[in-house]
N, C-alpha and C positions, 0 to 999 in steps of 0.2 A: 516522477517528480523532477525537480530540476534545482541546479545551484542554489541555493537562494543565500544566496547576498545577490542579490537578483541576479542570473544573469539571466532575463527572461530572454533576450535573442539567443542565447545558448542553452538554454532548455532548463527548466527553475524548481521542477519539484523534487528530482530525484536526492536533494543532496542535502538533508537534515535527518540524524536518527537522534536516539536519548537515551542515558545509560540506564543502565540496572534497574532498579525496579522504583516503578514510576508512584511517585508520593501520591497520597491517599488522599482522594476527593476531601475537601472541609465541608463544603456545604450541605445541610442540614433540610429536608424534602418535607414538605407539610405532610401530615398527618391524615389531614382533614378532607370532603371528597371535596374534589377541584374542579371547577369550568376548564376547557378545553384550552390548550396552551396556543400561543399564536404560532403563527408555521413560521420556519427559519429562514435565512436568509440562501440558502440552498435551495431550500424546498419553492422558495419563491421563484427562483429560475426555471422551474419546471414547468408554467405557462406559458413560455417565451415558442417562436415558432422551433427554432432548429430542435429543441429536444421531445417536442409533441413528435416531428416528423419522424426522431429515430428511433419514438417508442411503436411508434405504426409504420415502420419500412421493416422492423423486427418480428413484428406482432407481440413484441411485450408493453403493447399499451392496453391488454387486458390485467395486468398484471395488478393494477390498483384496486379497479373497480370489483374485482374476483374477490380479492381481499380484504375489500371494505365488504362486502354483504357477509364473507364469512364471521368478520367481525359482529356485525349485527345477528346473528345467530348464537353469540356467546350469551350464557345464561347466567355467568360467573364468572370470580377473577380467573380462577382456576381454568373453565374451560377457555377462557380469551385468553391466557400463556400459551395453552396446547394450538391456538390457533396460530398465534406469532411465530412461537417456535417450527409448527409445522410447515408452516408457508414462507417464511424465510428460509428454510433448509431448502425448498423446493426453489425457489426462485434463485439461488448457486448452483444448483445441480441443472434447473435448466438453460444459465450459463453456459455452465460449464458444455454439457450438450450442445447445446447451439456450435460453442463455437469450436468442438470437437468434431462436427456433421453427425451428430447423431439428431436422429426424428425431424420432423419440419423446421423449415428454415424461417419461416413465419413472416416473409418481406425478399423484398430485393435487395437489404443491408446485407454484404456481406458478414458470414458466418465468425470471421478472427475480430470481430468489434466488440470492443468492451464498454461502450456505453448506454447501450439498452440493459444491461444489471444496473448501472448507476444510477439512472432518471428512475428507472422502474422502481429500484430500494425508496428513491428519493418521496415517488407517491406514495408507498405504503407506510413510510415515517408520518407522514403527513396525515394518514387516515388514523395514526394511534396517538396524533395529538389533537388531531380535532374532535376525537370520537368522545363522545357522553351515554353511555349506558346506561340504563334504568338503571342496576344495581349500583352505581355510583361509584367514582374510580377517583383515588384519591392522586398526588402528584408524587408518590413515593412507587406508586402501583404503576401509573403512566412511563414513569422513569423506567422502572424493570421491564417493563413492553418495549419502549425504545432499545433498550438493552439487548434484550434480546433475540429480537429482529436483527440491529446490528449485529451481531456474531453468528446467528445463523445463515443469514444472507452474505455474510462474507469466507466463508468458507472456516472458520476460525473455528466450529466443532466439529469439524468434515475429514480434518486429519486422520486418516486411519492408514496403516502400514502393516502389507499382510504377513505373514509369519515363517513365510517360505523362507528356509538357508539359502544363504549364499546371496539375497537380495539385497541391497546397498539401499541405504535412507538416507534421501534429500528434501530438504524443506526450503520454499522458495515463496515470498512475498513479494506483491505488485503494491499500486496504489490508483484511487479513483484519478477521476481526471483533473485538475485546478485549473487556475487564475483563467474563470468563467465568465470572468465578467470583462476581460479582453477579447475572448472568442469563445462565444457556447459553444461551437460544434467538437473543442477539441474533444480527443482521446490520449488516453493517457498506455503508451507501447505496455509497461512494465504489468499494469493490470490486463493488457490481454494477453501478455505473456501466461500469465498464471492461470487464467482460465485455459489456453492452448495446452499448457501441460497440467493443468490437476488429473493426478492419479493415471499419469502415463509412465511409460515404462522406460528408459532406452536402454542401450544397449552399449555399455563402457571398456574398457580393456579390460577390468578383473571380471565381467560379468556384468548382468541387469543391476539398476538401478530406479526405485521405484521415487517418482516426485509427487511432495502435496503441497498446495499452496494454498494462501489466503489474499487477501486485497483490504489494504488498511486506508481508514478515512485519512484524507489532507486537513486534521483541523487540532489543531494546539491543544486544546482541551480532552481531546481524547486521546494525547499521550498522556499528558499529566497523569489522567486516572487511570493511566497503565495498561491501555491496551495491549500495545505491544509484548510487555512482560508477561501477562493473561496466559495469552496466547501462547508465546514459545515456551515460558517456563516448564511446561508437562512434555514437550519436544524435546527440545536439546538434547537434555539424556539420551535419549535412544535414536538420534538420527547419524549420519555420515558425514553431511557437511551439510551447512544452511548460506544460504545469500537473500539477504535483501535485495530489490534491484526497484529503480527506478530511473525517469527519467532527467538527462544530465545536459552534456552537449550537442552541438550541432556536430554531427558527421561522424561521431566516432563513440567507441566505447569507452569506460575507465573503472578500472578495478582499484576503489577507492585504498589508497593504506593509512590513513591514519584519521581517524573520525572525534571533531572536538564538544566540550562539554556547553556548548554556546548555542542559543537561541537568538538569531539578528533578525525578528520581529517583524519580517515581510507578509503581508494578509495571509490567512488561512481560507480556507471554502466557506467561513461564516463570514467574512472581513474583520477578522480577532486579530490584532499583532502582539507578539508576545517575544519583550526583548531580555533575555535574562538568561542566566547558570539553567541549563535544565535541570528542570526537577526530579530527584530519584530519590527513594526510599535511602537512608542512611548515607546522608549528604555529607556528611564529616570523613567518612571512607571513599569520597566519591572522587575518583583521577580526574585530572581537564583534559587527559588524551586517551583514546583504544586504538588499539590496532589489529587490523587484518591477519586471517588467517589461512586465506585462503589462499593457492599457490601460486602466486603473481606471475611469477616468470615463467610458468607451464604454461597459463594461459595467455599473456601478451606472445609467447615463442609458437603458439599453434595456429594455423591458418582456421577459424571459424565464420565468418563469413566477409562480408563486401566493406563493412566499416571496419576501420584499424580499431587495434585496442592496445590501452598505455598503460601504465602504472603510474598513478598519479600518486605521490608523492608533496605536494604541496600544501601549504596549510596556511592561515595566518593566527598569530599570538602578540600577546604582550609581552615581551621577554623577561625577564625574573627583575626585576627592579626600576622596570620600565612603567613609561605611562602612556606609550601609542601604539597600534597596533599596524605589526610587520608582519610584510609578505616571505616565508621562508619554502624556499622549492625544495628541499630537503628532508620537510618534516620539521616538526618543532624540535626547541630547544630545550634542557633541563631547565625546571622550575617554571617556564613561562604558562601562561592562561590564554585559555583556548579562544580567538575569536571567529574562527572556521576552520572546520576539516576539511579535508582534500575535497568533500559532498558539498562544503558551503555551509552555511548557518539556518538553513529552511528542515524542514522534516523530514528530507531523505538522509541526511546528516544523523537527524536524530535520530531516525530507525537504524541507523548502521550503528551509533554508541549506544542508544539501551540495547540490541541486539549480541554486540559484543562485550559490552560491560554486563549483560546479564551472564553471557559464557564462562567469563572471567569468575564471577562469582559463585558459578557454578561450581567453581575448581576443575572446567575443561579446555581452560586456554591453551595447554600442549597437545592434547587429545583430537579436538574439532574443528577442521575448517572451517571458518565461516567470514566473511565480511559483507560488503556491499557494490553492487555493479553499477552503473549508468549508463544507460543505453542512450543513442541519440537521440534528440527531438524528433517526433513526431509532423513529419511538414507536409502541409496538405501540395497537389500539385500543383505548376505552374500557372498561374491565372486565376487560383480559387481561393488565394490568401486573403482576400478583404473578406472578415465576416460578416457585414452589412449586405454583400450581394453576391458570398461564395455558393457552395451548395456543400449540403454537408458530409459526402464524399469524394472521392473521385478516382480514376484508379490507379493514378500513383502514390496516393495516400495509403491504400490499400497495398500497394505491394510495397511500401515503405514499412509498414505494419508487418505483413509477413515476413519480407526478411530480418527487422528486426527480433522478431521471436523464432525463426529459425536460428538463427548468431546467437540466442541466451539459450537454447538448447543445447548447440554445438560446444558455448564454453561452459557450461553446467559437467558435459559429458566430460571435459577434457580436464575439467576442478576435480571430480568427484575420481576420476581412476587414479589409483594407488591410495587413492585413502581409505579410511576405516579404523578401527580402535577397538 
């Protein structure tokens, strides 16, 4: 993900989280059985050419049609759950595979590409809103399908941590690709990061260290209703250190330190802008700032790969009696309101404050590393930047890709040694 108070030339989604635990859906699902819902404004891009071609350079443009006739063999709601849930776990894990090199590579797309999960999730969304079953599927039941396909196709019940002593737990979140509608072909580094390492291992100064990660949607609505909380609340407890990571700037890293409670309403993956306080469960307890936990100066001070990495530091607020909003390279002031965290005001922001605000309330903010990373933009290579007549790889793109998810390995390794609790 990147800035967003746009800095879309500097990379725009990594840089909005949300605190603490994300307030509770209002709206209220009919009852009654429902006609097929219209497809979303995501799912609509999935007819366009660049995302047909990288679902068939993958070979995950069977991934729809498999899913939809499994669908059509559901004889109930019951067995149409076991189907979503079954085939969305499948469809993470053969992610994950792919782009691990395990089994066939399925295309000429190379294997560290994370956006054949993303188009691929995107048809199967679209087969459980268009689908009408004889036995009749109301829009409370549709809803719970969407559900959960989303969480099992994003690795979000995939979390397992084996039980061996002595092994270190790191928990590490990417995000799908955004602002689609400037350039379909992107990809988004931070999500294929997390495919590259789920459920690998490496190897730190105290010892192994086991990583799992998930891949959280780019769209407002699905923090509101607390995905992120969902998700890490059954973690934290038992992990070592956690990072969010998404993407941020051009050419470097940044190990965010101060994440603010502010939503600056730049489109989402549906085109939803949403300008306002994020939303969390017990908003009267809710800070306008979090901060990092992770060990800043360990890893700006360690060589981990080709991009430099800062400690960024910067924020903008309203100062305590103020009524415009200042740039402060510092970090906020006492009493001011948050108009950006060091991520920006977009959704990598947000994932780093409910992340850390969730920590905090866990009562493990002395206990747990964690904050949030930004890797660079993702830039395709020289001459293939129009996406009107680019192609949609190329192979500095590709090793632009690799080494950035080598560099969140290498500072993952270098966050996670000496900690523990």
């Amino acid at each position: 993900m990147t800035y967003i108070r746009v800095r879309l030339g500097a990379g725009v989604l990594g840089l909005a989280l949300v605190g603490g635990l994300a307030a509770a859906p209002t709206a209220s699902a009919a009852t009654s059985a429902a006609a097929a819902a219209p497809v979303t404004v995501e799912e609509q891009r999935l007819d366009q050419t660049a995302p047909q071609e990288i679902l068939r350079r993958s070979g995950f443009d069977t991934v729809a049609p498999e899913f939809a006739r499994a669908l059509e063999r559901a004889g109930s709601f019951g067995q149409a759950e076991r189907v979503v849930a079954g085939q969305g776990a499948r469809l993470w894990q053969r992610a994950v595979d792919r782009a691990q090199g395990r089994g066939p590579a399925g295309g000429d797309l190379s294997r560290d590409d994370d956006r054949p999960l993303y188009w691929a999730r995107l048809g199967m969304t679209r087969e459980v809103r268009q689908w009408e079953p004889e036995f009749g599927l109301t829009d409370t039941q549709r809803a719970s399908l969407l559900a959960e396909l989303e969480e099992n196709s994003r690795g979000e019940n995939a979390i397992r941590y084996p039980h061996a002593k002595g092994v270190k737990r790191i928990l590490l979140t990417g995000f799908d690709p955004f602002t689609l509608d400037r350039d379909v072909r992107i990809s988004n580094p931070s999500g294929a990061t997390a495919l590259a390492l789920d459920g690998t291992t490496i190897q730190t100064a105290d010892g192994p260290a086991r990583i799992e990660t998930a891949v959280f949607p780019v769209r407002w609505q699905d923090f509101a209703q607390g995905t992120v909380e969902r998700t890490l609340r059954r973690q934290l407890p038992r992990v070592d250190l956690f990072t969010t990571v998404s993407q941020g700037r051009v050419g470097r890293f940044d190990v965010e330190r101060t994440n603010g409670a502010w939503r600056g309403g730049f489109p989402d993956n549906e085109n939803v802008s949403r300008t306002e306080t994020i939303p969390v469960t017990d908003p009267a307890s809710q800070p306008q700032w979090t901060s990092t936990t992770l060990p800043y100066a360990r890893i700006v001070a360690a060589v981990t790969g080709r991009f430099p990495v800062y400690d960024h530091t910067s924020v903008t607020e309203i100062p305590s009696g103020g009524t415009d909003p200042v740039v402060r390279p510092d970090g906020p002031t006492p009493g001011s309101t948050a108009r950006a965290g060091g991520g920006g005001d977009y959704l990598s922001n947000e994932i780093a404050y409910r992340a850390t605000l969730l920590r905090d309330r866990l009562g493990l903010h002395d206990s747990l590393p964690g904050g949030h990373v930004h890797t660079p933009v993702l830039q395709f290579g020289t001459g293939n930047t129009d996406p009107a007549t680019g192609t949609v790889t190329d192979p500095e793109f590709v090793q632009n890709r690799l080494d950035i998810i080598a560099q969140v390995r290498a500072i993952v390794t270098v966050a996670v040694s000496g900690a523990g609790r």
